[in-house]
VMD Tcl script that builds the backbone (N, CA, C; Angstrom):
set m [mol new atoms 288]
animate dup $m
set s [atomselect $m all]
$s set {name element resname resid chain x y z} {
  {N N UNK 1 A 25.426 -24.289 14.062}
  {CA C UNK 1 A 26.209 -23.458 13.170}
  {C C UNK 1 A 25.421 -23.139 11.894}
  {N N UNK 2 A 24.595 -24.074 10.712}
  {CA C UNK 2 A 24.257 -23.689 10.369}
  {C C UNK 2 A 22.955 -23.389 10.502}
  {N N UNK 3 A 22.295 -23.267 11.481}
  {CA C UNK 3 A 21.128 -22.587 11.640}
  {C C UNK 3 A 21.187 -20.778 12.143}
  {N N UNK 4 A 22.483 -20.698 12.381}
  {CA C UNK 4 A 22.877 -19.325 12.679}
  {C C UNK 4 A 23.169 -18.499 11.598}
  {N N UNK 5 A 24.135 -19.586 10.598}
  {CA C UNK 5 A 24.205 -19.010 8.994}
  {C C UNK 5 A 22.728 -18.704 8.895}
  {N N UNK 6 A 21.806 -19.555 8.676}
  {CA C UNK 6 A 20.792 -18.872 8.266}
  {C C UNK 6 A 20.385 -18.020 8.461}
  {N N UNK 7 A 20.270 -17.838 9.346}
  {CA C UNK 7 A 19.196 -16.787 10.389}
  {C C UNK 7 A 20.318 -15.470 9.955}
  {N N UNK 8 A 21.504 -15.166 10.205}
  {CA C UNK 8 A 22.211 -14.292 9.400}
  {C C UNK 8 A 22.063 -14.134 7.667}
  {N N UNK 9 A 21.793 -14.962 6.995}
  {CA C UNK 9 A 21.595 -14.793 5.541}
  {C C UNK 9 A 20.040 -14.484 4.953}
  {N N UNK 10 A 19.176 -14.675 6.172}
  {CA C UNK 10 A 17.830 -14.416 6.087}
  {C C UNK 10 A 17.719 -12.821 5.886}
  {N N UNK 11 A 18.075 -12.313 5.975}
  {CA C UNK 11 A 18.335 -10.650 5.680}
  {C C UNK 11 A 18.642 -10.309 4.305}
  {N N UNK 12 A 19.654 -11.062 3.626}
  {CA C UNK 12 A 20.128 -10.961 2.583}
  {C C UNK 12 A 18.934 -11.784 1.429}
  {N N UNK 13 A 18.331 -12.569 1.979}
  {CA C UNK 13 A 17.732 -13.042 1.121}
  {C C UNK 13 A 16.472 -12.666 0.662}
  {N N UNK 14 A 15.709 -12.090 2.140}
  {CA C UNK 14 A 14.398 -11.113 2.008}
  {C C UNK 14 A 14.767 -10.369 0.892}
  {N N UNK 15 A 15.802 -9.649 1.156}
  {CA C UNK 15 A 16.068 -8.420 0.157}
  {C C UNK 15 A 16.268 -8.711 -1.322}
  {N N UNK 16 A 17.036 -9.888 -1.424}
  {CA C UNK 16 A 16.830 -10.397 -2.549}
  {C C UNK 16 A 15.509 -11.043 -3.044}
  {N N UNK 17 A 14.252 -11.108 -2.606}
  {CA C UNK 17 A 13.058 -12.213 -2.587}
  {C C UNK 17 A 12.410 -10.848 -2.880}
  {N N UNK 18 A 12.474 -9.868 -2.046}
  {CA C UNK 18 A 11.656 -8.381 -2.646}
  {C C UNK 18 A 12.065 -7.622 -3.675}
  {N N UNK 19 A 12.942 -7.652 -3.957}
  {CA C UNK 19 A 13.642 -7.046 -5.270}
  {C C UNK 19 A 13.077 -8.156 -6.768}
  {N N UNK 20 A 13.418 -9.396 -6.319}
  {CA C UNK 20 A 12.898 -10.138 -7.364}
  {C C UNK 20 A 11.405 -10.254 -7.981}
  {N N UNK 21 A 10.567 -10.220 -6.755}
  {CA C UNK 21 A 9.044 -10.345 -6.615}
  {C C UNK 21 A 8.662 -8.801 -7.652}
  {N N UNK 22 A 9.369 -8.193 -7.046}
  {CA C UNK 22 A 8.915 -6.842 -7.625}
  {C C UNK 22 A 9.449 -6.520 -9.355}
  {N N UNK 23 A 10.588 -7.522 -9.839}
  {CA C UNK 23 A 10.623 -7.225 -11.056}
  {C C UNK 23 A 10.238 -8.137 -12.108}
  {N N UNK 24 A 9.832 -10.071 -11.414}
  {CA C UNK 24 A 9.411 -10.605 -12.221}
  {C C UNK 24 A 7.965 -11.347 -11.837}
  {N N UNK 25 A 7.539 -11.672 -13.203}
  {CA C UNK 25 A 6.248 -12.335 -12.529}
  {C C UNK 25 A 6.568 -14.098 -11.901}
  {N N UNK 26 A 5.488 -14.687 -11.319}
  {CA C UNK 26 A 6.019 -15.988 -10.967}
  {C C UNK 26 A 5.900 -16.935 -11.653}
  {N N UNK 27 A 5.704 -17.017 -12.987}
  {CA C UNK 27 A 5.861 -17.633 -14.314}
  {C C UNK 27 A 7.185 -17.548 -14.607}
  {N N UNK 28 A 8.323 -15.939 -14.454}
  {CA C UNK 28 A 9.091 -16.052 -14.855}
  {C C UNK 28 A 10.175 -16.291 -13.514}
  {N N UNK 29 A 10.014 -16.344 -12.663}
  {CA C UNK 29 A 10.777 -17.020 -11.629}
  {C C UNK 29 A 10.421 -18.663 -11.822}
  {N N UNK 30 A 9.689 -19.141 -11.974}
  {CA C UNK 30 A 9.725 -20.866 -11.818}
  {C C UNK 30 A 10.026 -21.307 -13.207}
  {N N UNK 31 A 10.478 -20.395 -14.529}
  {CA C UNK 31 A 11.191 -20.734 -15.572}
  {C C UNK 31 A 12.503 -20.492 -15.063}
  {N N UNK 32 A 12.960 -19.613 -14.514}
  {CA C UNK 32 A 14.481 -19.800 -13.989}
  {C C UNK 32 A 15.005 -20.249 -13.065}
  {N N UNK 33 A 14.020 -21.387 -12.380}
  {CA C UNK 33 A 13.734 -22.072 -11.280}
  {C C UNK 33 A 14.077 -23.227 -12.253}
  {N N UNK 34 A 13.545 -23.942 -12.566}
  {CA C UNK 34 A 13.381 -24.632 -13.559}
  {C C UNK 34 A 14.676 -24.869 -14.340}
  {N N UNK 35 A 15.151 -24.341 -14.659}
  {CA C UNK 35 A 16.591 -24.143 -15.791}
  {C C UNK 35 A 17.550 -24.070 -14.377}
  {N N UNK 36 A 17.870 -23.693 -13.542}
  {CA C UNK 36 A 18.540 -23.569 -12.458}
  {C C UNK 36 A 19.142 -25.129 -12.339}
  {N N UNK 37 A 17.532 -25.639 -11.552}
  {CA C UNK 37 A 17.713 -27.409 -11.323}
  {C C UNK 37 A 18.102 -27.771 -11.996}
  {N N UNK 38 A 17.522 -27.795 -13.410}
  {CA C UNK 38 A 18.286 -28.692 -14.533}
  {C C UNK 38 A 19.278 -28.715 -14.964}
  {N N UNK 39 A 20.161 -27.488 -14.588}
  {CA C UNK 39 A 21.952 -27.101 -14.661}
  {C C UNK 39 A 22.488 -28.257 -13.196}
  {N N UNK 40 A 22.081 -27.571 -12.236}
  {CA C UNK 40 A 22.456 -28.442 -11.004}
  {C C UNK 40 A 21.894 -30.162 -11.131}
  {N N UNK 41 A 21.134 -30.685 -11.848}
  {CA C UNK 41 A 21.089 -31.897 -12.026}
  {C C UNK 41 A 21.947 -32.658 -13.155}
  {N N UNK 42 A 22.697 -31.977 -14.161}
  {CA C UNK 42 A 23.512 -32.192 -14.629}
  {C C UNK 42 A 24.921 -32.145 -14.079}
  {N N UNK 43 A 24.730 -30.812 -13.272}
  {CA C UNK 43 A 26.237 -31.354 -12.708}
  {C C UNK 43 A 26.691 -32.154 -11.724}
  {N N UNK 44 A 25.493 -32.416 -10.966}
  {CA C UNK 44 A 25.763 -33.533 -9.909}
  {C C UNK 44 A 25.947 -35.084 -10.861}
  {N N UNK 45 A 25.005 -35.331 -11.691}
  {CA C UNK 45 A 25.358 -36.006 -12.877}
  {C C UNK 45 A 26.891 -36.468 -13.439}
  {N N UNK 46 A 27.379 -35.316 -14.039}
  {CA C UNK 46 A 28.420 -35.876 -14.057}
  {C C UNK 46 A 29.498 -35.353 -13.088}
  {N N UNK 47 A 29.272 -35.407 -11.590}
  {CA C UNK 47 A 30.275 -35.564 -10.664}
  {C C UNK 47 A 30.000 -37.200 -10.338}
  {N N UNK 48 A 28.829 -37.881 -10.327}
  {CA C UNK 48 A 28.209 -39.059 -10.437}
  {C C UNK 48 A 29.131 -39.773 -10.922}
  {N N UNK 49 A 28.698 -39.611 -12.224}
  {CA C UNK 49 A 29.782 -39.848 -13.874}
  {C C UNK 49 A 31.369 -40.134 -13.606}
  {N N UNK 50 A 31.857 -39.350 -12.695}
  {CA C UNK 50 A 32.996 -39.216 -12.657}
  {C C UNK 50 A 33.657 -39.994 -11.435}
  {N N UNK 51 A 32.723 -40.237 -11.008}
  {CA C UNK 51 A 33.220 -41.470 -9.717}
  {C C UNK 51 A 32.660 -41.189 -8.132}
  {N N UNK 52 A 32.196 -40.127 -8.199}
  {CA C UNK 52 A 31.450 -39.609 -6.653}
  {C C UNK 52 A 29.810 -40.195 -6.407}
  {N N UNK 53 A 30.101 -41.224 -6.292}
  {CA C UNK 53 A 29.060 -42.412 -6.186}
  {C C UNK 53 A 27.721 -41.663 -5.203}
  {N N UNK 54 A 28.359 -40.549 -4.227}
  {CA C UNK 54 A 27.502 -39.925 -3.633}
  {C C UNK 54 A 26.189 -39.140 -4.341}
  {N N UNK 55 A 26.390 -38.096 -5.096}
  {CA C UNK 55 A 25.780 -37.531 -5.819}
  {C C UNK 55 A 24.589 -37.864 -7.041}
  {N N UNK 56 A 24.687 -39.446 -7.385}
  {CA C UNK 56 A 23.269 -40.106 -8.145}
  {C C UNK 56 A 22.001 -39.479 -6.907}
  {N N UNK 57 A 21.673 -39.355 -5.901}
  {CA C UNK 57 A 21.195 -38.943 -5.271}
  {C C UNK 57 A 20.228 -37.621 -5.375}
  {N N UNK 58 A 21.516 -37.001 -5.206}
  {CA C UNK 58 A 21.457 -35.448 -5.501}
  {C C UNK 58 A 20.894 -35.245 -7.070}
  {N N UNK 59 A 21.449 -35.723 -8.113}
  {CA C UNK 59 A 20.837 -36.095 -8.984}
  {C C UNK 59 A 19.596 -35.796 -9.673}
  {N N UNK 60 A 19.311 -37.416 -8.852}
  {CA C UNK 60 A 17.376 -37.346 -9.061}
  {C C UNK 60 A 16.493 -36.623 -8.249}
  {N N UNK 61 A 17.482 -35.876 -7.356}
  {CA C UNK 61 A 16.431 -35.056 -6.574}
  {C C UNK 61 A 16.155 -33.799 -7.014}
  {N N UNK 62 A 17.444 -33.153 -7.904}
  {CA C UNK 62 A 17.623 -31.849 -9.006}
  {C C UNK 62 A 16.887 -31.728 -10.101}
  {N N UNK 63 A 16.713 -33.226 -10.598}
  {CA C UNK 63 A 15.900 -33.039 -11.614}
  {C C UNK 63 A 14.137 -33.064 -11.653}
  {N N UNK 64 A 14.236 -34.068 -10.306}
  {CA C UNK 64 A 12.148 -33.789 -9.679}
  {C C UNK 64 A 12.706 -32.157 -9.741}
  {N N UNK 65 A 12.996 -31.357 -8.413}
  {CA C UNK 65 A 12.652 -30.197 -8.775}
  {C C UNK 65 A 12.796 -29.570 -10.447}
  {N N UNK 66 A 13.547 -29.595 -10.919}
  {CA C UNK 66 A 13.508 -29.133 -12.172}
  {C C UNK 66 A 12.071 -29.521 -13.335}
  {N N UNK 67 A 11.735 -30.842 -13.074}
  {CA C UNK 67 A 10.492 -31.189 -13.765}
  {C C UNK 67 A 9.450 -30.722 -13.042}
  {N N UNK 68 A 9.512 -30.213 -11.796}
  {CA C UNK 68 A 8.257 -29.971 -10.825}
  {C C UNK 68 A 8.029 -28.081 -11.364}
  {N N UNK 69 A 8.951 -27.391 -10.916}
  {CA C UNK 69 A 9.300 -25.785 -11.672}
  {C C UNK 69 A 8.939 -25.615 -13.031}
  {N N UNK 70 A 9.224 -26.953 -13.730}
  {CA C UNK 70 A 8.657 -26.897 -15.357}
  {C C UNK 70 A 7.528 -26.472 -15.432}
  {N N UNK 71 A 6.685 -27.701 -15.137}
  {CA C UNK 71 A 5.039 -27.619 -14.843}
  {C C UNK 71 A 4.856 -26.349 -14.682}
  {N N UNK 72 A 5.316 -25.871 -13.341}
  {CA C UNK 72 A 4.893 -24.474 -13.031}
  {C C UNK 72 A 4.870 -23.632 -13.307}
  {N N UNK 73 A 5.884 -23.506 -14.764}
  {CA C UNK 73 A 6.178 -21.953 -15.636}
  {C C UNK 73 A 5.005 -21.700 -16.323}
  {N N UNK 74 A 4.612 -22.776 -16.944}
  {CA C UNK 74 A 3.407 -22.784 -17.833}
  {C C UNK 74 A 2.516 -24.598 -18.313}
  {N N UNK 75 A 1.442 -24.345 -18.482}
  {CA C UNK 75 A 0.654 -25.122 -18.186}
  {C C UNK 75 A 0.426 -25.891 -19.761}
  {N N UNK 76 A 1.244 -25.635 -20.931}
  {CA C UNK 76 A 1.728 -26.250 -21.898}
  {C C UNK 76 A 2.660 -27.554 -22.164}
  {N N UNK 77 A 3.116 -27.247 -21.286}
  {CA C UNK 77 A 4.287 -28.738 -21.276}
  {C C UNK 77 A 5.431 -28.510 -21.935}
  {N N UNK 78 A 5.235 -26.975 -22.758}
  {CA C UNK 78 A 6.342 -26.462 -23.309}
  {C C UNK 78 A 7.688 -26.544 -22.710}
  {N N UNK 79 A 7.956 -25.844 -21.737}
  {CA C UNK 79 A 9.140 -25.735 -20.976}
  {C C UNK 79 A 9.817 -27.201 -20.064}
  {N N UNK 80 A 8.990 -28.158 -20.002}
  {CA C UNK 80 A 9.066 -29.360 -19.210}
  {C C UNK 80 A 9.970 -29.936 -20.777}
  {N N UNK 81 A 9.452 -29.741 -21.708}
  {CA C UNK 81 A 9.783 -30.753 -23.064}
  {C C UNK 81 A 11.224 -30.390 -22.967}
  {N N UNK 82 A 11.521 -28.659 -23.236}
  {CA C UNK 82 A 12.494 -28.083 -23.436}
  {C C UNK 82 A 13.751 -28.237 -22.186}
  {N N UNK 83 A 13.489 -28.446 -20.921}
  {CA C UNK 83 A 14.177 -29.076 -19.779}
  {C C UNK 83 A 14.728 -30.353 -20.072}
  {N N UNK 84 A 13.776 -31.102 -20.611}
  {CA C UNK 84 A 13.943 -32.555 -20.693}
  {C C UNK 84 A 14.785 -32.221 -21.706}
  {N N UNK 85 A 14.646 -31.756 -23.130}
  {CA C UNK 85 A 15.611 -32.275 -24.137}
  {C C UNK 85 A 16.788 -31.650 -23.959}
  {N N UNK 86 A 17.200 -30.436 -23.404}
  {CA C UNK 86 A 18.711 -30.149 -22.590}
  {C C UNK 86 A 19.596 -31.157 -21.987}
  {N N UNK 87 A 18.353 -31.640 -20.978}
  {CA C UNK 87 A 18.923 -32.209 -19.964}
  {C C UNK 87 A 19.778 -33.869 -20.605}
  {N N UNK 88 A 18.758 -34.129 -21.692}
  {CA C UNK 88 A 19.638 -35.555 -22.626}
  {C C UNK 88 A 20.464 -35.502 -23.232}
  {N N UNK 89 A 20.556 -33.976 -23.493}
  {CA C UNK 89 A 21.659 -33.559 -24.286}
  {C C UNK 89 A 23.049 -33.795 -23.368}
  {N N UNK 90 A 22.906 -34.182 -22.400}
  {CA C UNK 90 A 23.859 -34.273 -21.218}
  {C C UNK 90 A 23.809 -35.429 -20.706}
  {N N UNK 91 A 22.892 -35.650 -20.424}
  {CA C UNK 91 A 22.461 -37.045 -19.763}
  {C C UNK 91 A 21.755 -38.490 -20.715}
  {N N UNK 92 A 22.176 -39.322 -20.523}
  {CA C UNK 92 A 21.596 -40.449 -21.124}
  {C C UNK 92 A 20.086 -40.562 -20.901}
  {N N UNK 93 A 19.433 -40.867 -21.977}
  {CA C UNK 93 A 18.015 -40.851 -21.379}
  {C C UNK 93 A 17.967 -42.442 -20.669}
  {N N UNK 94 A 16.956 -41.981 -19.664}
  {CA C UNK 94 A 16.794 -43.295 -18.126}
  {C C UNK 94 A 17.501 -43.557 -17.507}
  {N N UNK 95 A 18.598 -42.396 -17.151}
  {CA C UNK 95 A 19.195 -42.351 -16.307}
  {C C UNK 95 A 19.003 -41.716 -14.929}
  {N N UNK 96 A 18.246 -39.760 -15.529}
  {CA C UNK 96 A 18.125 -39.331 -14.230}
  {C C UNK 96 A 16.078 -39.064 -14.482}
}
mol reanalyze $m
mol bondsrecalc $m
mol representation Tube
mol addrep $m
């Protein structure tokens, strides 16, 4: 089942992947790559937080990608800093 979703949403997504390619560079896709995860690692966070013991998981796996996309926007450490200090703004630091 869902390998059929896919294969049906693979259409929709090319189109979306060529439209995007064509209006941003890939600096500015792995900055909104980047900020993406780090929204979704907060909210699995506090679904965590909130008693869904499942989701610490999901978690730390939102936020590697999110620190991994950092790196990749730019080679400053700028945007990794700026991820990170959002993300405490939410999260306890040594947590995720």
């Amino acid at each position: 089942m869902l390998i059929e979703r896919s294969r049906v949403e693979f259409s929709r997504l090319l189109a979306e992947a060529r439209l995007e390619i064509s209006q941003k560079t890939l600096k500015e896709i792995e900055l909104e790559t980047a900020w993406r995860w780090a929204a979704r690692a907060v909210a699995a966070y506090e679904l965590w937080a909130g008693g869904n013991r499942e989701m610490y998981h999901d978690a730390v796996c939102y936020i590697g990608e999110a620190y991994e996309h950092s790196v990749f926007a730019d080679e400053t450490g700028e945007t990794l800093r700026a991820v990170r200090a959002w993300v405490h703004q939410h999260v306890p630091i040594g947590v995720l």
